[in-house]
N, C-alpha and C positions, 0 to 999 in steps of 0.2 A: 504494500500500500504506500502509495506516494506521499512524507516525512511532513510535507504543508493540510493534505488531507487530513491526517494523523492530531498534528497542531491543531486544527481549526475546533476537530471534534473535542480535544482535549480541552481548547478553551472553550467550549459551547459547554460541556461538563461545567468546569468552574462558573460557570454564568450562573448555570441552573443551582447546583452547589452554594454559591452566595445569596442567592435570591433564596432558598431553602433556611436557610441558618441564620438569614436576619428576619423573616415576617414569623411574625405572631399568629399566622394562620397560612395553608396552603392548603386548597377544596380542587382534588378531581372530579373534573365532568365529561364526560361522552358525548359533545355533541353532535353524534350522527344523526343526518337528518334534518338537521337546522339548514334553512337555506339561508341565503346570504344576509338577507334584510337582518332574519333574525338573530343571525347572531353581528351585525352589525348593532342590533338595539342591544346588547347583551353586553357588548363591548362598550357604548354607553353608558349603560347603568352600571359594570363596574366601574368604571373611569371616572364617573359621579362622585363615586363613591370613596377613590383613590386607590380601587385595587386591581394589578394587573392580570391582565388577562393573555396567557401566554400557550400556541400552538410548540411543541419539541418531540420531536420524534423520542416513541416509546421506547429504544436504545438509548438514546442520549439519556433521558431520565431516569431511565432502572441503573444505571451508572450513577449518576449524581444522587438518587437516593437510599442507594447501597451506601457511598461513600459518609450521606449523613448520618448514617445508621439506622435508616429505616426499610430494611429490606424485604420487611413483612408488605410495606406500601408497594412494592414491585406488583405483586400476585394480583393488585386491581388493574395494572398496563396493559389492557390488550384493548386493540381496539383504537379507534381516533379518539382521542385523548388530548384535553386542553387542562391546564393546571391555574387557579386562578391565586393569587397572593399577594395577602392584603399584611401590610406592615405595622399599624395602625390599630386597628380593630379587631379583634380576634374571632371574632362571628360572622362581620358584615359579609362576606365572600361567600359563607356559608347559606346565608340569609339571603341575598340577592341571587345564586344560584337555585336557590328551591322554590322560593317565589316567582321566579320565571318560568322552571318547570312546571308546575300548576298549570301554566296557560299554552307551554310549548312540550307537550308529551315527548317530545324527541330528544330533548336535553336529558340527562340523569344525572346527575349525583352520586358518584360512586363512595368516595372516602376522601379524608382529610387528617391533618395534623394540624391542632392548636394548642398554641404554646408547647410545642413538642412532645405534646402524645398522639399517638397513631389511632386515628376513629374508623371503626367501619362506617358501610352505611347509615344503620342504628345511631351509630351515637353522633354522628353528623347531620343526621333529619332530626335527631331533639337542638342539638344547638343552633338548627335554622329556625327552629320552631320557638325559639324563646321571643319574648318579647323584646323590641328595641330598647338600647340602653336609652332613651329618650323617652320611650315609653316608660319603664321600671323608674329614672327617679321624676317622672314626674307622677307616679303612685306614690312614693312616699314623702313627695310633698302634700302630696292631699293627704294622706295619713298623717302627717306632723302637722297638720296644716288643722283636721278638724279638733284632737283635744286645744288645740291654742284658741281656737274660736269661739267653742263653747267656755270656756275661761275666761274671755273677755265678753263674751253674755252676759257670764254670771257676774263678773265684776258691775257690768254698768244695771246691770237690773237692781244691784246692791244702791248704788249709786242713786238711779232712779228713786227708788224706793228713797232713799234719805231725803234727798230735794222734796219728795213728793210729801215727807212726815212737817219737815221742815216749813213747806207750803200751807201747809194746814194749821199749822201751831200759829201762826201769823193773822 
């Protein structure tokens, strides 16, 4: 094999390699069967999102994921295969790939690693499935939100009530 060949592949390794080792989330998906529009919109809403959305041949990446030491992640490569990897968020990749499947049966969701554990399917379809972190603290602002508010009820009802005793004594 031709020493430049060799090179290229070997840095196309390390690409995928460093791009593995710094996100806090990496989500395979299968998109066979997507036609272009759709994964044009696909590519969109990750990029929205700030997560990459990258096409590497199934050899290139069973290399690069051996070498991060997730060799068990090998066994879900066959097939057209795109790797989405989000730096940032540990879910969002997650999330916006399973929400899209919903409405494009031909995308899947095979598996993932966030924050450096290896998910199958299972446990990659509950962490799309969580709620947005947007969503969750703005539940527990309304959770903190309603003892404080009945507390200042009760304060000014107190309140009320004196002005009201006071009104009257007058």
């Amino acid at each position: 094999m031709n020493k430049k060949i060799v090179e290229a592949k070997q840095q196309l390794v390390q690409e995928i390699r460093d791009k593995i080792s710094a996100a806090k989330s990496v989500v395979l998906v299968d998109y066979r069967g997507l036609n272009v529009d759709e994964v044009t919109e696909l590519r969109r809403k990750y990029s929205e999102a700030g997560v990459e959305y990258k096409v590497y041949k199934n050899s290139m990446m069973r290399f690069a994921f051996k070498d991060e030491g997730y060799e068990e992640f090998t066994n879900h490569l066959t097939g057209p295969n795109a790797i989405a990897i989000s730096n940032e968020d540990p879910v969002i990749a997650a999330k916006i790939t399973n929400d899209f499947a919903k409405d494009h049966k031909n995308l899947e969701l095979k598996a993932g690693i966030v924050e450096g554990d290896m998910l199958d399917f299972e446990k990659i379809s509950e962490i799309a499935n969580l709620p947005s972190k947007e969503h969750l603290l703005t539940q527990v602002v309304i959770a903190l939100n309603a003892p404080i508010s009945k507390f200042a009820r009760g304060i000014q009802a107190i309140v009320d009530k004196e002005n009201g005793e006071e009104s009257a004594e007058q």
